[in-house]
Backbone bond lengths (Angstrom), bond angles and torsions (degrees), N, CA, C in turn:
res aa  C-N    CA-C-N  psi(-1)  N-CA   C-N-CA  omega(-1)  CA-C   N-CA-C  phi
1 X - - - 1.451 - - 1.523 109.47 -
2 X 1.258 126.69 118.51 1.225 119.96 -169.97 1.771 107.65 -78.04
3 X 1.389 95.22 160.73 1.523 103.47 177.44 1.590 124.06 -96.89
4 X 1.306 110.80 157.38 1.627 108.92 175.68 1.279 99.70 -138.46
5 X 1.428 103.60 138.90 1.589 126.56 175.75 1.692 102.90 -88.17
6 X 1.505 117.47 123.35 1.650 101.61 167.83 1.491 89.74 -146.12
7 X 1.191 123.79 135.58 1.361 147.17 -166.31 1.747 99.74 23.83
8 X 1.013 124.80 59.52 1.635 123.29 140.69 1.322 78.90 114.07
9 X 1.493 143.77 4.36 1.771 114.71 -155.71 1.724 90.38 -130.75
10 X 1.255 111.17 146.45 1.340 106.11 162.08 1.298 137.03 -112.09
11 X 1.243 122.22 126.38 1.494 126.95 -163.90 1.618 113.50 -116.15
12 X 1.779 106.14 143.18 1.613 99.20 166.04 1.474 111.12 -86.71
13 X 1.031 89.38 148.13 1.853 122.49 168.70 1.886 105.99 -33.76
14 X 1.132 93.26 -91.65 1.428 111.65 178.21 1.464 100.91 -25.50
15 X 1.279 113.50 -61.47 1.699 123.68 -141.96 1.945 100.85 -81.40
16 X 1.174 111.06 18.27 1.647 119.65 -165.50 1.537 90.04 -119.81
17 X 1.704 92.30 143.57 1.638 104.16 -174.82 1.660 100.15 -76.37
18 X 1.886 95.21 166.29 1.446 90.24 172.75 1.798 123.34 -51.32
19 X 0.981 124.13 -17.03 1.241 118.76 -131.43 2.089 79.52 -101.40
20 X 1.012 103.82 -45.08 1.453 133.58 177.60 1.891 100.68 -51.91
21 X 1.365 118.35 -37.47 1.389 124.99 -160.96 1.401 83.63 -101.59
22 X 1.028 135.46 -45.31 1.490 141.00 -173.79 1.529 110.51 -47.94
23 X 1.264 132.88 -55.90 1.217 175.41 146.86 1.404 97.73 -5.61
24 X 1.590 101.89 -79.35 1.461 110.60 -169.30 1.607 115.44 -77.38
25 X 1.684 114.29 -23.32 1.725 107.48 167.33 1.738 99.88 -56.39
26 X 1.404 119.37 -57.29 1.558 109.39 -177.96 1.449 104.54 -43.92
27 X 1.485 126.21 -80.71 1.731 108.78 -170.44 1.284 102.74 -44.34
28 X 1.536 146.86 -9.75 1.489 95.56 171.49 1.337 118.00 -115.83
29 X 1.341 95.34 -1.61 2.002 86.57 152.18 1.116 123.13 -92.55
30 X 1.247 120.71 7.44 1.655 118.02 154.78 1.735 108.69 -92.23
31 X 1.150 115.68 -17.29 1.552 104.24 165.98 1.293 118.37 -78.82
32 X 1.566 119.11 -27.36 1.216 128.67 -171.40 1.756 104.20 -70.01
33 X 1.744 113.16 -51.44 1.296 129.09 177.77 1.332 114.59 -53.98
34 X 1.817 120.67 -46.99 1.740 116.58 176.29 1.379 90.62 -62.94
35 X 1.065 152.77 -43.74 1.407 129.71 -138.45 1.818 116.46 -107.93
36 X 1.647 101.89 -10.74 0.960 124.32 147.68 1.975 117.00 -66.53
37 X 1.315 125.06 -48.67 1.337 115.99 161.09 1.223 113.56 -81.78
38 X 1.153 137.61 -2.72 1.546 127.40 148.62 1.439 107.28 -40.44
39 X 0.929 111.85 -71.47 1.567 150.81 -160.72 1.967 90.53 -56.34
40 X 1.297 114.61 -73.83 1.320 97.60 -179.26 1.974 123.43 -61.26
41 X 1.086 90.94 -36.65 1.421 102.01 156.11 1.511 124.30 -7.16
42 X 1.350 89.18 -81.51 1.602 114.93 -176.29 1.488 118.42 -73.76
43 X 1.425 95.77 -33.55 2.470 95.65 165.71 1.775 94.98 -68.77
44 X 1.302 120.98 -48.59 1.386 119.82 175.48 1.272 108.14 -32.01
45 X 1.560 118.74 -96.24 1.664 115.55 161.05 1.585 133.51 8.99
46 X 1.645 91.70 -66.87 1.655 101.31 -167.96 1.724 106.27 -61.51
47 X 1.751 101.82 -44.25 1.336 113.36 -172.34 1.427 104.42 -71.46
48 X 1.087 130.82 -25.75 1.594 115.73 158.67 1.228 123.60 -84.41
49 X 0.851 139.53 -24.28 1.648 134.35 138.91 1.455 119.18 -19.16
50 X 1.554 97.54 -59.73 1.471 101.02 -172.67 1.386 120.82 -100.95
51 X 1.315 136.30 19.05 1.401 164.45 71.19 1.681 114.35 16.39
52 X 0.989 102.21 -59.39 1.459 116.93 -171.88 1.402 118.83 -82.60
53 X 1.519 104.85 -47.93 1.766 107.09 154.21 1.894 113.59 -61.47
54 X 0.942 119.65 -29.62 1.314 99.75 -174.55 1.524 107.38 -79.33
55 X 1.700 104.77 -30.24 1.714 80.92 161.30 1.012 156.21 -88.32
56 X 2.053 101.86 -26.72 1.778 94.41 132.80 1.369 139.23 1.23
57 X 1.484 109.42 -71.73 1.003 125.49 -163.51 1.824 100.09 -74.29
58 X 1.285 117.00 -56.95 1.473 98.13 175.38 0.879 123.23 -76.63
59 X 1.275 137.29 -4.68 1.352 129.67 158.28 1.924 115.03 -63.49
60 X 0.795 106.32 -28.73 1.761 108.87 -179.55 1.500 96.07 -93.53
61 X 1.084 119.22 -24.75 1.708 113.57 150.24 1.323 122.73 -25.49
62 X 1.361 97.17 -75.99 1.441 116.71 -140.95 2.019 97.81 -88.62
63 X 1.842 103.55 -25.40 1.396 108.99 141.14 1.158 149.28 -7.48
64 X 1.110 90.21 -94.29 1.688 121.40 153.48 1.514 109.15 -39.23
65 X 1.091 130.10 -81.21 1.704 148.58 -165.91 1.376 76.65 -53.96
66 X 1.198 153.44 -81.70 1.434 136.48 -127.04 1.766 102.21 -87.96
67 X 1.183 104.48 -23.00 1.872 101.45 165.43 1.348 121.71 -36.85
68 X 1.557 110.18 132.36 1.722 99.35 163.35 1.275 109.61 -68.16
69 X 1.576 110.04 153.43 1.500 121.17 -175.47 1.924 106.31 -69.63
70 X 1.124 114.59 -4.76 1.493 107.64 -175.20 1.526 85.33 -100.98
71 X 1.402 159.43 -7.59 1.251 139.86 164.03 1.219 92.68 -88.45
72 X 1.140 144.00 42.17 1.697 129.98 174.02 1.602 95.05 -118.42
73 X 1.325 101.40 156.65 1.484 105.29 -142.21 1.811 93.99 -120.89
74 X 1.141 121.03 122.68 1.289 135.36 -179.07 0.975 118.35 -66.39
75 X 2.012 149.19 134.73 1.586 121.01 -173.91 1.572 87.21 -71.61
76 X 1.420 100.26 170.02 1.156 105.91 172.55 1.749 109.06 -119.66
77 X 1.181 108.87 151.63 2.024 114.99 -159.64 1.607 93.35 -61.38
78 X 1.135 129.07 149.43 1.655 136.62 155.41 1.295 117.85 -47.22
79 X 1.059 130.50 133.61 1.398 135.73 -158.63 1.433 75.33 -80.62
80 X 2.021 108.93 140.28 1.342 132.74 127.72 1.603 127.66 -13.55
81 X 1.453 125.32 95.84 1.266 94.53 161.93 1.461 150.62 -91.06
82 X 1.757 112.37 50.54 1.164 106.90 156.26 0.970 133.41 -107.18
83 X 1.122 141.38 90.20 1.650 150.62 175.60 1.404 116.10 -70.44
């Protein structure tokens, strides 16, 4: 009969009233459920992260593209090294 720890005491499974067994299926589909939105949580996160770089990125896109071509900036040659 397996055991359960609930505030410092340990109890069997079996030997717990319904109401008592009832109880603990809810805590563990509510542990199962937080940790399941933990879990989406954190892909949430990543995908806004990387959301945010892609618009960065088109935003300095679309930057760029809307510049006049005389503010566009030429490379310039490597400096000589004789000084």
């Amino acid at each position: 009969m397996p055991l359960i720890k609930i505030n410092g005491l340990a109890y069997e499974f079996d030997t717990l009233d319904d109401e008592a067994k009832s109880h603990l299926r809810y805590l563990a589909f509510i542990d199962a459920e937080l940790e399941q939105m933990a879990m989406r949580m954190s892909v949430m996160k990543i995908s806004r992260d990387q959301i945010g770089q892609r618009l960065d990125a088109a935003l300095l896109r679309q930057s760029v593209a809307a510049s006049p071509p005389e503010l566009a900036q030429k490379p310039q040659p490597a400096p000589s090294g004789g000084a």
